[in-house]
N, C-alpha and C positions, 0 to 999 in steps of 0.2 A: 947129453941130449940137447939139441938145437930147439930154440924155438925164435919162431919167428915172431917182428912186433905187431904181425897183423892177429896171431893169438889170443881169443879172450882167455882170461884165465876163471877156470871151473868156481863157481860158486856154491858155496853147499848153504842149507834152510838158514840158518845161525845168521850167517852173513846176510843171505834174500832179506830174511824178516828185518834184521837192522836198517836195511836200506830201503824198504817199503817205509820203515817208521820216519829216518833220516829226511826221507822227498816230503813229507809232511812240514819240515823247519826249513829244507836250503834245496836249491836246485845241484842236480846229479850230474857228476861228469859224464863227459860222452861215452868213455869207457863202461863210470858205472852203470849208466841204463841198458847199454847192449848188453853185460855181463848178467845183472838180472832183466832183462827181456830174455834174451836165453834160459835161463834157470827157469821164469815162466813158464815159458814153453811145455818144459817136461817136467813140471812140479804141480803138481793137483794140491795138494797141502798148502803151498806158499802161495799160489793162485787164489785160493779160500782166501787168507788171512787177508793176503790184498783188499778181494773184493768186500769182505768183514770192515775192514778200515776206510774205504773209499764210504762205506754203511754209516758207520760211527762218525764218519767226518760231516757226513750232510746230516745225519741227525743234532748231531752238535750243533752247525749252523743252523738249521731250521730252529732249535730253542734258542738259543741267542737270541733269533728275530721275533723269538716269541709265537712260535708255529705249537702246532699240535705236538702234543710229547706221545702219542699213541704209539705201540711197537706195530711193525709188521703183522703179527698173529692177531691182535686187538683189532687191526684193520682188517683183515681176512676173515674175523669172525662177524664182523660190523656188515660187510660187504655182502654177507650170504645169502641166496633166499628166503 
């Protein structure tokens, strides 16, 4: 079977998730962003953990800087009429 080098190659969750965790420490090759941008696309599961972790990373820094530690819910109950 030929493949050509304009081929990304198929990503399965195992690898996504590594590599959502990985862009957290080092910048991703150009390969691997397209290869998960692709698996994005058609993965509802690894699309969660992302945006879970995009969560976790500005909760992180907002305590760092010394912000509110309140969760999501805590503030939607706060918020209520």
């Amino acid at each position: 079977m030929y493949r050509s080098r304009s081929t990304l190659p198929m990503m399965n969750c195992k690898q996504a998730t590594s590599l959502l965790s990985q862009r957290q420490e080092r910048p991703l090759t150009q390969v691997e962003r397209l290869s998960l941008r692709f698996h994005l696309m058609m993965c509802s599961g690894c699309r969660n953990f992302s945006r879970q972790m995009e969560s976790l990373r500005a909760m992180s820094r907002g305590y760092a800087k010394g912000g509110a530690s309140t969760t999501h819910a805590e503030r939607e109950q706060r918020d209520k009429p």
